[in-house]
Every structure is written in C-alpha cells, then in structure tokens.
KOLBA-698019 format. One record per residue (C-alpha): x, y, z; residue in three letters; residue number from 1. Coordinates in Angstrom, 2 decimals. Last residue first. Example, Ala and Ser with C-alpha at 12.3 -4.5 7.8 and 13.67 -1.06 7.14 Angstrom:
<recs>
((13.67 -1.06 7.14) "SER" 2),
((12.30 -4.50 7.80) "ALA" 1),
</recs>
This chain:
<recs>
((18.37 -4.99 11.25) "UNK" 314),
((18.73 -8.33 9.47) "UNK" 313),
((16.38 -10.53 11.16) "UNK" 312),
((13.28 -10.13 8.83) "UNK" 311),
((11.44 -8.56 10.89) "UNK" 310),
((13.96 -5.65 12.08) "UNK" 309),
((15.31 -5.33 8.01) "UNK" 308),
((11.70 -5.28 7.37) "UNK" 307),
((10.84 -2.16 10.49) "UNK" 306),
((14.03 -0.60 9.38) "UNK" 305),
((13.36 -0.27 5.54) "UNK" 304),
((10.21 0.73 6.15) "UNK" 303),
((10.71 3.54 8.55) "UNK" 302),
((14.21 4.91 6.38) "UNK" 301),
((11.65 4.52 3.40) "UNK" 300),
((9.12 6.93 4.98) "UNK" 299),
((11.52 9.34 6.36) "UNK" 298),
((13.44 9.57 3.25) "UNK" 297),
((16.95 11.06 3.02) "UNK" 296),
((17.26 12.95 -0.06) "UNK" 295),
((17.97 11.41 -3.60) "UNK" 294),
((14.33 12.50 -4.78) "UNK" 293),
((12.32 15.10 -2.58) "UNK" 292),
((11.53 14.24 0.61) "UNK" 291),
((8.05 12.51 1.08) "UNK" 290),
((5.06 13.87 1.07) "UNK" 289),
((4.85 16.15 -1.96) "UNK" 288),
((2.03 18.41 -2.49) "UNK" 287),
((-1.48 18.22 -4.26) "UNK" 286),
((-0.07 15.91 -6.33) "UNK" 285),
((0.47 15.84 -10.52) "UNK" 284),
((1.39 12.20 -12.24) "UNK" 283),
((4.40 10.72 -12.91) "UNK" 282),
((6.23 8.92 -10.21) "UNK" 281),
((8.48 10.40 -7.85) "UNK" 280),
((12.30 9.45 -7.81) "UNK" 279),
((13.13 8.00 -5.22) "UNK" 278),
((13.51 9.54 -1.31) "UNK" 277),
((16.85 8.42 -0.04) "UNK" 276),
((17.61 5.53 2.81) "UNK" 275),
((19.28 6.05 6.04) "UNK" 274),
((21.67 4.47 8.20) "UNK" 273),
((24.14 7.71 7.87) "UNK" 272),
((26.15 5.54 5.30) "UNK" 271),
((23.35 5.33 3.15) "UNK" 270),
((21.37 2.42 2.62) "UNK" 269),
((20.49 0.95 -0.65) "UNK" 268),
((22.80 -2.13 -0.94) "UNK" 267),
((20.35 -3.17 2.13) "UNK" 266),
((17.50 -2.98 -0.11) "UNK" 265),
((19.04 -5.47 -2.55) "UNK" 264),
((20.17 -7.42 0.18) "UNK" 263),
((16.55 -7.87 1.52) "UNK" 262),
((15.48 -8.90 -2.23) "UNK" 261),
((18.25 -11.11 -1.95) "UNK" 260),
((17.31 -13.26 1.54) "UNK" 259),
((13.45 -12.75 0.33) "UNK" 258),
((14.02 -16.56 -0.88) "UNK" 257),
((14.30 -17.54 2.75) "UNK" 256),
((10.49 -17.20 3.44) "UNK" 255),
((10.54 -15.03 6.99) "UNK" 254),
((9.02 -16.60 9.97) "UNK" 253),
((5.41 -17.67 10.08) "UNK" 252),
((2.87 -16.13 12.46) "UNK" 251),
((0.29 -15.69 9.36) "UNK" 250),
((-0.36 -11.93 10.42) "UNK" 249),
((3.46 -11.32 11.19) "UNK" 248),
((4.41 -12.77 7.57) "UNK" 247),
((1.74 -11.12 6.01) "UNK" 246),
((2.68 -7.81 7.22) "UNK" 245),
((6.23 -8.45 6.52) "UNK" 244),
((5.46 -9.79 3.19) "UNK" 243),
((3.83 -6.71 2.28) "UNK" 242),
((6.69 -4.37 3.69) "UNK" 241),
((9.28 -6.60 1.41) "UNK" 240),
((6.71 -5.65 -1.61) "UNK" 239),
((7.19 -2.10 -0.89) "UNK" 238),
((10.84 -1.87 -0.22) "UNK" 237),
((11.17 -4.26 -3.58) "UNK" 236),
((8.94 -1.74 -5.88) "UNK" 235),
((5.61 -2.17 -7.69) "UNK" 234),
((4.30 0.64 -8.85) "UNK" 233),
((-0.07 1.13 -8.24) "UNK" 232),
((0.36 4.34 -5.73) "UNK" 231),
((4.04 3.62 -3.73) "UNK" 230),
((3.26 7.04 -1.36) "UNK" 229),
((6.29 6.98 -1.21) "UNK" 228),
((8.89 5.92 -3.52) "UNK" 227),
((11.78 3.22 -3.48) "UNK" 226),
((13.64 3.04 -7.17) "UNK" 225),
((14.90 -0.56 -7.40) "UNK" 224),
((11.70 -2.15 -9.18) "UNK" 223),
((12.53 1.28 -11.51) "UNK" 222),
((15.28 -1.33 -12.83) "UNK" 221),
((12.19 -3.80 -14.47) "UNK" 220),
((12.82 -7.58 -14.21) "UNK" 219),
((15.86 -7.45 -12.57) "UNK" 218),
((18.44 -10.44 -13.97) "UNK" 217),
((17.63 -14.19 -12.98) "UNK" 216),
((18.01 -15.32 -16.11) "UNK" 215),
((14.46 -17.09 -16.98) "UNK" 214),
((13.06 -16.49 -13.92) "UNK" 213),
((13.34 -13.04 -13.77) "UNK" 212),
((14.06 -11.54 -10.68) "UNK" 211),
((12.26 -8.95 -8.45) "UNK" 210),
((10.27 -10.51 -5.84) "UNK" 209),
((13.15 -13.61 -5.26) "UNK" 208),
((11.29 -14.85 -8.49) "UNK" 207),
((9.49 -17.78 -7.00) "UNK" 206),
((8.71 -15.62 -4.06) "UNK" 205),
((6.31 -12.89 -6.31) "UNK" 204),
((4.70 -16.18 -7.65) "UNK" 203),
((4.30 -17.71 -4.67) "UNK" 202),
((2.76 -14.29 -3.28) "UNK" 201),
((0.35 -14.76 -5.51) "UNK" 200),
((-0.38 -18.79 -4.78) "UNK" 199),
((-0.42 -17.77 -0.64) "UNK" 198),
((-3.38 -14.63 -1.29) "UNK" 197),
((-5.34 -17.31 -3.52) "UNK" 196),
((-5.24 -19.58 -1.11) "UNK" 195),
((-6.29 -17.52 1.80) "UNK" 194),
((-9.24 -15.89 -0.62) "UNK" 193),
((-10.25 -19.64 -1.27) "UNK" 192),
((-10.39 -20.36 2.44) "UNK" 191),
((-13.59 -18.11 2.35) "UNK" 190),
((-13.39 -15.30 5.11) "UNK" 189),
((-14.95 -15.92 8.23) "UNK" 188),
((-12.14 -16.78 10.04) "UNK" 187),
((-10.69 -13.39 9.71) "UNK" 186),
((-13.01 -11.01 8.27) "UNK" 185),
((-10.56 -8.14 9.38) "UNK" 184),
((-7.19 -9.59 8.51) "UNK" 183),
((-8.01 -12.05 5.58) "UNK" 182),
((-9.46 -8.54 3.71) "UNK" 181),
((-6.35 -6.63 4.52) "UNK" 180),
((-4.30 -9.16 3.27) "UNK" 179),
((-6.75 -9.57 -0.26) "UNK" 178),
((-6.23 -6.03 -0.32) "UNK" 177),
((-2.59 -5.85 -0.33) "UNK" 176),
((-2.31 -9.38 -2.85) "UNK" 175),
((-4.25 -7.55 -5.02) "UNK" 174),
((-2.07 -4.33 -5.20) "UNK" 173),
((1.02 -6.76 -5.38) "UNK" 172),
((-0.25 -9.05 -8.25) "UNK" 171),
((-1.16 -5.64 -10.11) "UNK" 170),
((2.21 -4.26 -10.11) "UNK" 169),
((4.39 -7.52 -10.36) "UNK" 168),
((2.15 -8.28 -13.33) "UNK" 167),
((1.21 -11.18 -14.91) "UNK" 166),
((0.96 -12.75 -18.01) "UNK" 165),
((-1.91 -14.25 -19.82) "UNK" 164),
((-2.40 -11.17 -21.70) "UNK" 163),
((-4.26 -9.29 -24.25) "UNK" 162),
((-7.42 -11.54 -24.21) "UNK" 161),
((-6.61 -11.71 -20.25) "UNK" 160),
((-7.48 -8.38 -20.19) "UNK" 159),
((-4.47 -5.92 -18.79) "UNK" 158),
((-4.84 -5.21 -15.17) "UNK" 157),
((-2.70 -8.60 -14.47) "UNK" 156),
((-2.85 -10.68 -11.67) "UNK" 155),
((-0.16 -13.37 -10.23) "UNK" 154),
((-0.59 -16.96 -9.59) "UNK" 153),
((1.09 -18.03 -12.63) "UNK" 152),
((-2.50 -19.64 -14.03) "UNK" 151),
((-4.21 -15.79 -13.80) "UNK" 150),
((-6.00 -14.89 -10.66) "UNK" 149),
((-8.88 -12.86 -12.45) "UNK" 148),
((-11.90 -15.23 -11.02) "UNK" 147),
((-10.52 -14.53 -7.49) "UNK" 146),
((-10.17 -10.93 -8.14) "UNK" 145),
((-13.62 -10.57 -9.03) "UNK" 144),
((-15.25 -12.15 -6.06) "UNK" 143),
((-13.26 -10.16 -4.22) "UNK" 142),
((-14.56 -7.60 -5.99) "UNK" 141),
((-18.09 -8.47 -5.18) "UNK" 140),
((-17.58 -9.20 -1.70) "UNK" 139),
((-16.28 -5.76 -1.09) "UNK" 138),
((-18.64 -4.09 -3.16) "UNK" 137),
((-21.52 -6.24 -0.83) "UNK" 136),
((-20.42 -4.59 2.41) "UNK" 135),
((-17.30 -3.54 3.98) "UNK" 134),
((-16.90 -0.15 4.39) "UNK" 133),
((-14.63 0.33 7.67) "UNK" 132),
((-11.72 2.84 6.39) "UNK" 131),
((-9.17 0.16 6.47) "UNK" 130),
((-11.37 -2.48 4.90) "UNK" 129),
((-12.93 -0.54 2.08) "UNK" 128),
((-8.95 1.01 1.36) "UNK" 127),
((-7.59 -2.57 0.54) "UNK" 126),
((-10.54 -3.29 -1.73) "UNK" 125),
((-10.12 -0.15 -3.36) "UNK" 124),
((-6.63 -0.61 -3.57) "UNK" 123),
((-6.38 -4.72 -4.93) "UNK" 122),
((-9.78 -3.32 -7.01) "UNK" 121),
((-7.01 -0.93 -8.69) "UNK" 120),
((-4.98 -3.51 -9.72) "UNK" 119),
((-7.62 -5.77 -10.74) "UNK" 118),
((-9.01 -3.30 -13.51) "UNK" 117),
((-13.16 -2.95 -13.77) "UNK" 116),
((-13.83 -0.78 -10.64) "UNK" 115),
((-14.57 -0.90 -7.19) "UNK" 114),
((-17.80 -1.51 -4.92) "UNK" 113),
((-16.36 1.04 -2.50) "UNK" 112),
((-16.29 4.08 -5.22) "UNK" 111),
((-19.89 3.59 -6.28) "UNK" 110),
((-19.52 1.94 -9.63) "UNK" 109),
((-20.13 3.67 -13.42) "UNK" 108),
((-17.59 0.70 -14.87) "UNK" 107),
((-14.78 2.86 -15.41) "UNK" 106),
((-15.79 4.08 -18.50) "UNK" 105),
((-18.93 5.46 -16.72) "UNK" 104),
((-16.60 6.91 -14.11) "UNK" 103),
((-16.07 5.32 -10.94) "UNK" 102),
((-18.66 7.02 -8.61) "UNK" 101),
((-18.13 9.32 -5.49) "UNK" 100),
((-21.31 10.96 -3.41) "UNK" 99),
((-22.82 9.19 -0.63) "UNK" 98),
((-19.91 6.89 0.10) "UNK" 97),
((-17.38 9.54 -0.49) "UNK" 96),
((-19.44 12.10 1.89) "UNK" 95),
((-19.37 8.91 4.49) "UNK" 94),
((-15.58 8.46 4.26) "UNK" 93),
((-14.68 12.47 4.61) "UNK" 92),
((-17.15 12.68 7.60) "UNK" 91),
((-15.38 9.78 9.48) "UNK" 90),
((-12.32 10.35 8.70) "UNK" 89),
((-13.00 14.36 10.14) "UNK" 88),
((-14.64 12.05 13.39) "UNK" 87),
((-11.52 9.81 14.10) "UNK" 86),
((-12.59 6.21 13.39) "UNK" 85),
((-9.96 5.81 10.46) "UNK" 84),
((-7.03 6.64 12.63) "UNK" 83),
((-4.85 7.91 9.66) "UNK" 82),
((-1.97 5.61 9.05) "UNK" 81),
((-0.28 7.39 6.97) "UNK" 80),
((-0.36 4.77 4.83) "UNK" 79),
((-4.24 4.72 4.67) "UNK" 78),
((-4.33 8.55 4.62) "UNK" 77),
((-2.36 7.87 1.22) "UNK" 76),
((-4.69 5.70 0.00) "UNK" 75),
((-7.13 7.33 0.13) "UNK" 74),
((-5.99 10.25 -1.30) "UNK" 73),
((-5.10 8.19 -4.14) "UNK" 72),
((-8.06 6.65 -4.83) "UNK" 71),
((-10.14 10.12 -4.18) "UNK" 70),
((-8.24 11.86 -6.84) "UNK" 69),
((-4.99 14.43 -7.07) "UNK" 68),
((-2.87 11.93 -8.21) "UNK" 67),
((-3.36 13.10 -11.50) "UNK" 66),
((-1.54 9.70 -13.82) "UNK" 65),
((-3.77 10.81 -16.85) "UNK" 64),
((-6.93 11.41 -15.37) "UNK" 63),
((-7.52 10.66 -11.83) "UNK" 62),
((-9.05 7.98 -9.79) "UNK" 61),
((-12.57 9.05 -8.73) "UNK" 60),
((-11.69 12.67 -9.92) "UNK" 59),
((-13.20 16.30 -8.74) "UNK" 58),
((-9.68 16.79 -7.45) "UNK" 57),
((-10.52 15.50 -4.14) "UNK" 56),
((-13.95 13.89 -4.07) "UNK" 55),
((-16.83 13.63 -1.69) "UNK" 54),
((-19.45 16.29 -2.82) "UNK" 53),
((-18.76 18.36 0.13) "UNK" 52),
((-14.77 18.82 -1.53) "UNK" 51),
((-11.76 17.12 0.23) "UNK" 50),
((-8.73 19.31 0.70) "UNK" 49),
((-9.05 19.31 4.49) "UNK" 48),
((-8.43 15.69 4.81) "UNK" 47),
((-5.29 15.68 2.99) "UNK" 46),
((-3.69 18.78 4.84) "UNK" 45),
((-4.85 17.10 8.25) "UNK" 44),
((-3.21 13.85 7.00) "UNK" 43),
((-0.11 15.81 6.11) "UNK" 42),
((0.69 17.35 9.13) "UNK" 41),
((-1.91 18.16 12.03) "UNK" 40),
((-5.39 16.73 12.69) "UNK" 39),
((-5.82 13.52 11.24) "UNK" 38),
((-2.71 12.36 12.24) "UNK" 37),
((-2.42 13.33 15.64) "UNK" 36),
((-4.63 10.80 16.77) "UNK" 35),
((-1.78 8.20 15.85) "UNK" 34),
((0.44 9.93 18.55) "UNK" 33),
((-2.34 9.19 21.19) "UNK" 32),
((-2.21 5.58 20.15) "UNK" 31),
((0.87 5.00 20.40) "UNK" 30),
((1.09 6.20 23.68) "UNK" 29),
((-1.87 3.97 24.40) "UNK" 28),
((-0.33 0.88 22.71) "UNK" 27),
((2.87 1.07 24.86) "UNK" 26),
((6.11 1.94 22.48) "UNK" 25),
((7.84 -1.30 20.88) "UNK" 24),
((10.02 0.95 19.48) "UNK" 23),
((10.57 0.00 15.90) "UNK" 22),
((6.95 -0.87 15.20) "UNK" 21),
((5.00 1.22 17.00) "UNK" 20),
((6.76 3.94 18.22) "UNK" 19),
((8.12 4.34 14.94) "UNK" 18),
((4.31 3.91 13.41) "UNK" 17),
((3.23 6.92 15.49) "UNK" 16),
((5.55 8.93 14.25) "UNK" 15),
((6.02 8.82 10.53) "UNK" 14),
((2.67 9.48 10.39) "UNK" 13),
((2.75 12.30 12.91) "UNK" 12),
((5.17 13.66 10.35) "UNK" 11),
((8.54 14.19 11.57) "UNK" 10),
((10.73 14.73 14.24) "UNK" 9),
((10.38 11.07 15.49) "UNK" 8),
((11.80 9.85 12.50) "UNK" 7),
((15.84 11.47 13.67) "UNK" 6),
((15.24 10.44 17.18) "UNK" 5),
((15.03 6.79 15.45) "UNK" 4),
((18.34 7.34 12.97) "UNK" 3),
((20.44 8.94 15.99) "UNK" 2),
((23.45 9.85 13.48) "UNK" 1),
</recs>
C-alpha cells in the first residue's frame, strides 16, 4: 500500500510532521498544516477540554495512572505538535501558569517550576520549553536533574536512599528535556547540561537501549510494546526518536550501537510497511489517540519511518 498517502489522511498531527520529516515539504506548507492542529482533530479536542482554572481533569498529574491531567495533556499537544504560539495555546498556557500547582505532596510547585521526581521534571522541563515558559522553574529543575544524575549516567525517580540504579524510564524523560533545553538556550546553556545529556544517553548506548549488560537479554519485554502518546514508559521506538532528534541537533551521524535497537523495530513492521498500535498503558484518557492495540498505528508508522530514514535504513 501507499504508506505516506496512507498518514496524510489523518490527524493534522500526523500531517504536518509527514510533510516535514518524510517529505521534505516547503516550510510554509508545513506550516499551514501545523496550524491545523490546534483547531481541528485531536489537538482541538485537547484544548477544548481545559477548565478556566487551568487544569484538565482537575489534576496536576493525575491520580493513580489518570491521564486525564495537565502533564499529560501537555504533553500530548507537545507531540502533536501543536503550534505553541497559536492564540487557544496561548490562553490554555497562561490559565495553567496562573492557576495549576503540583500538589502539596508533590512539592506544592507552580506547574512550570516542576515537581520532586526526575522523571517527571524530564516532562515538565521538556513541556516549559516547547510551550515558551522558561524562567527560574526551568533553571531550578535543571538544576535538580543535574544533582540527581546517578554514577551510571542514568536517572532514577526512586530516592537515591532506595536506589543507586537507574532507570530506562526516567533517564529517557530527562534526557527529553535536557534536549529541548540545549535546543532553545543554545549556547547559553551551561556545558554541564551538554555533558550530562551525552553521559545519559551513554548509558542508554552502552546497553544497545534495551539490553542488559550483564547477558545481553531485554531488560523489560513491554520495552518492545510501541505506544502513543509514550507518557513516562520507556520503549525502543521512543528512545530511537530521541536519538534521532539529538543526533540531527548535534550534526553527528548515527552511534552504531543503535544498529540492534533499529533491527528490533524493524522485526516490528508489518508486511503492508506499517507498524501496530501497542497495547495502551494503564491509566483512564479522555479518548484514545492512537489506533487501538494490534492495529496499524499512524503515530508509530511516522516514527518508525522518519528513524529508519535517519538512521539509513529506510
């Protein structure tokens, strides 16, 4: 089947970044597809969910795995690719800035100055870049997740009196926001935030980004079950996109120890050219936006292509 004429009758999200990435579309065509996201498909659905007081689902970042929150909103406009200067962004950002705190046990923040946990810093951080609030939070949590890297390279949400270990989830949602971070500050950002971004993804590389070291066996099997939108779980499509992005920000060619990570995902493609929709993670959603489980997947038939593309394999 036509793969690329079968993404562009999606979601403007799916779109926009076709034309982009796989296409090599002109910027202002591009462009005028991205504007569609915040006013038609899922974005518009997201954005029009949003309460005066800031929140969606009355929660910071959601109760028992409810993804129904502003973190995970958020988030998912941010992989949408919403354009985050279109006037309903806009008014959904600044009601969040005047009006959404972390919960007291949470450390009683505003939502951009982040939380307690490095994993969910790595999102907040992440999302405070994309959606243009960069201020003191931001260098706060950096801060944070600088003095969190653990000896391994990698993060770990867990204390480090309960571990010194670290985690393929949290090292990736850090190692997102630190990217974004590097990206927008640029040359202004310390060095140490550069070095810290290279040692975690060391440790994700050192491992082939889903080994263990010790045997060289998968380190979790749900590292192989692709999902969208990815929230805090680490999976391989994911972490390939990461190193992508990194990859094409640093101008350096692929690291060679991706080679069976990238086979993994290729063992994953249907004979059609696509890839299927994993099974969703826990948690309730205000709706589903990708296909449902074992169907073809827009999102992970975009990602899949645009890595395989980068990384020489397409």
């Amino acid at each position: 089947m036509d793969v690329i004429r079968w993404l562009l009758e999606s979601d403007p999200g799916v779109r926009w970044q076709v034309m982009r990435d796989l296409q090599g579309a002109p910027d202002d065509e591009v462009a005028a597809e991205r504007a569609r996201v915040a006013v038609e498909g899922f974005g518009a659905r997201l954005l029009d969910l949003q309460t005066d007081d800031g929140y969606w689902g009355g929660e910071a970042y959601g109760i028992d795995g409810d993804r129904r929150s502003v973190m995970w909103t958020l988030q998912s406009l941010r992989r949408l690719g919403v354009d985050p200067d279109a006037a309903a962004v806009r008014t959904a950002i600044d009601r969040v800035r005047a009006g959404v705190r972390f919960s007291e046990a949470d450390g009683g923040r505003p939502f951009f100055d982040g939380e307690v946990e490095a994993c969910v810093n790595g999102g907040v951080l992440a999302a405070s870049v994309y959606f243009g609030v960069l201020g003191d939070g931001a260098d706060a949590m950096v801060a944070e997740l600088l003095d969190g890297q653990l000896d391994d390279g990698g993060w770990n949400c867990e204390p480090i009196e309960e571990s010194v270990r670290s985690s393929f989830d949290s090292t990736l949602c850090v190692l997102e926001g630190l990217l974004a971070y590097e990206q927008v500050v640029g040359e202004a950002a310390a060095p140490a935030v550069r070095e810290a971004r290279l040692r975690g993804e060391e440790y994700l590389l050192e491992r082939n980004l889903f080994r263990r070291r010790s045997t060289g066996g998968i380190v979790l099997e749900r590292y192989e079950n692709f999902i969208f939108p990815p929230y805090w779980v680490y999976d391989v499509l994911r972490a390939l996109d990461h190193f992508r992005a990194a990859g094409i920000a640093d101008g350096t060619p692929p690291d060679p120890r991706i080679g069976p990570a990238v086979d993994l995902l290729l063992s994953h493609r249907r004979d059609d050219g696509r890839w299927s929709a994993g099974e969703p993670w826990n948690g309730e959603v205000f709706f589903r936006l990708d296909a449902p489980a074992g169907e073809p997947s827009p999102f992970n038939t975009l990602r899949a292509l645009r890595v395989l593309d980068w990384a020489g394999r397409a």
